[in-house]
N, C-alpha and C positions, 0 to 999 in steps of 0.2 A: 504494500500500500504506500502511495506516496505521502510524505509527510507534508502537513500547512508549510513548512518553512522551506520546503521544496517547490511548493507551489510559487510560493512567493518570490521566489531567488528567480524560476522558469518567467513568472511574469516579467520582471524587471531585466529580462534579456541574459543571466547570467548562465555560462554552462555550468552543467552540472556533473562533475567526476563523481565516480564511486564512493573516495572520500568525503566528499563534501557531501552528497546523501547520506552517509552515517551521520558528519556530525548535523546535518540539519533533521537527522532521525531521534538523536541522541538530544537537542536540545528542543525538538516537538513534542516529547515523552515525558521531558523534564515536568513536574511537579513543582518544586524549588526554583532557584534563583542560582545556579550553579556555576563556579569560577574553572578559568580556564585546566585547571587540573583535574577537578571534575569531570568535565568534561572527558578527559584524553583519558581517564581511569573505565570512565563508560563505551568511550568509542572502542576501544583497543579489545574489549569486550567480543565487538560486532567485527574487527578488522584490527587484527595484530599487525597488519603493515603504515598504520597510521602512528605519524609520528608528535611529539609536542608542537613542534616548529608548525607542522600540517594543523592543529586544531589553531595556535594564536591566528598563523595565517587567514585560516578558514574564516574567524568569528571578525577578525577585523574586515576580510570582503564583505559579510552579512553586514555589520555595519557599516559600511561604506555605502552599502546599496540601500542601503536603511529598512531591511529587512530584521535585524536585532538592533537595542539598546546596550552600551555599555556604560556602567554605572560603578562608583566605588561607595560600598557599604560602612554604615555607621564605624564597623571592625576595621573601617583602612585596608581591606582586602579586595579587591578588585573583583565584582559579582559580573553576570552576564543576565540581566533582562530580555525577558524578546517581547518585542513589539510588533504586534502581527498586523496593525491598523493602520 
């Protein structure tokens, strides 16, 4: 099934690698509010060839294309919002 944040990256013209459907899988699923490690703990999960450098990269083209929020939390830890609107 393709994930809302697959949707969204396909509208806004962006291709879509294998990797970057995991992590737009990985952060469609999300519950939480989950920071880039998180992430790459859950992707690697779905795809043991994805690497750290592949999720920052991935989450900052989501943001770029304003398809995610990035946000740093009360903690001073650097969270990952998605903004599907």
């Amino acid at each position: 099934m393709t994930s809302r944040i697959e949707l969204k990256c396909r509208e806004k013209g962006l291709k879509m690698t294998e990797q970057r459907r995991t992590i737009a899988a990985v952060l469609s699923d999300s519950t939480d509010h989950p920071d880039a490690a998180a992430v790459y703990r859950r992707a690697i999960v779905l795809d043991p060839r994805i690497s750290m450098a592949t999720v920052y990269r991935t989450i900052r083209l989501f943001e770029d294309c304003g398809v995610c929020l990035l946000y740093t939390s009360d903690a001073a830890d650097e969270g990952l919002g998605v903004d599907l609107g």
